[in-house]
C-alpha positions in Angstrom: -18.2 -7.8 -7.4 -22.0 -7.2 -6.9 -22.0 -9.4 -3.5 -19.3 -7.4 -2.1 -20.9 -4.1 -3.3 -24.4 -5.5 -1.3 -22.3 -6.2 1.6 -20.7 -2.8 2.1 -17.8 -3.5 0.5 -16.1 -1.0 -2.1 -14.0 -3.4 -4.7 -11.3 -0.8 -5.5 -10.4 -0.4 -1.7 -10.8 -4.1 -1.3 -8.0 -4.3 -4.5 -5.9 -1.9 -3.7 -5.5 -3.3 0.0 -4.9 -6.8 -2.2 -2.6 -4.9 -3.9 -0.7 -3.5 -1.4 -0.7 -6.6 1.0 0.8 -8.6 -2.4 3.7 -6.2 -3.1 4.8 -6.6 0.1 5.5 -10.3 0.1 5.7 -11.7 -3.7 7.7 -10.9 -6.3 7.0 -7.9 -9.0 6.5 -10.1 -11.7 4.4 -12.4 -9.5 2.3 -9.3 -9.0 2.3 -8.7 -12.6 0.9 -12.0 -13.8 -1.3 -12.0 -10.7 -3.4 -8.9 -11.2 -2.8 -8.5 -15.0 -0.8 -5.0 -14.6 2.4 -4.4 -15.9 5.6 -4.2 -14.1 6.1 -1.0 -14.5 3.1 -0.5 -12.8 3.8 -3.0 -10.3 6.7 -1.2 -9.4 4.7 1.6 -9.0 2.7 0.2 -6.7 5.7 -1.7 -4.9 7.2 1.9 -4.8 4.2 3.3 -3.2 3.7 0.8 -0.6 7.2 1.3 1.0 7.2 5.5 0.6 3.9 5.4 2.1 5.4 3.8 5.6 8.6 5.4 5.3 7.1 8.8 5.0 4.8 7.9 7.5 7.9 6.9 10.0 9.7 10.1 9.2 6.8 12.6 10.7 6.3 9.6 13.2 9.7 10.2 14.2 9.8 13.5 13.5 6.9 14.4 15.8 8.1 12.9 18.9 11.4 14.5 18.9 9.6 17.9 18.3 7.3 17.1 21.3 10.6 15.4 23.9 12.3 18.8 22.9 9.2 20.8 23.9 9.4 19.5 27.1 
């Protein structure tokens, strides 16, 4: 951790990206074991991850039929 502190690097963005990145493409438990959480809060994060981008879409999407219907 201290080499990636003298480097610039924060370690809790650097996990939670990990994180993130992981519950996209492995299995809960997988998460789990890997990064000694429990699933419930592997779900969590696996729950956060998707709302994140679907929220994100929705005012995406939202946006730019505000702004065609502006026109």
């Amino acid at each position: 951790m201290n080499k990636m502190r003298q480097h610039g690097l924060e370690v809790i963005s650097a996990r939670n990206t990990a994180m993130l990145e992981a519950v996209a493409d492995l299995p809960l438990i997988v998460i789990s074991d890997l990064f000694g959480v429990s699933a419930t809060s592997a779900h969590g994060w696996a729950r956060f991850a998707q709302d994140s981008w679907t929220d994100y879409l929705a005012v995406c999407s939202n946006d730019e039929a505000g702004s065609s219907q502006g026109s």
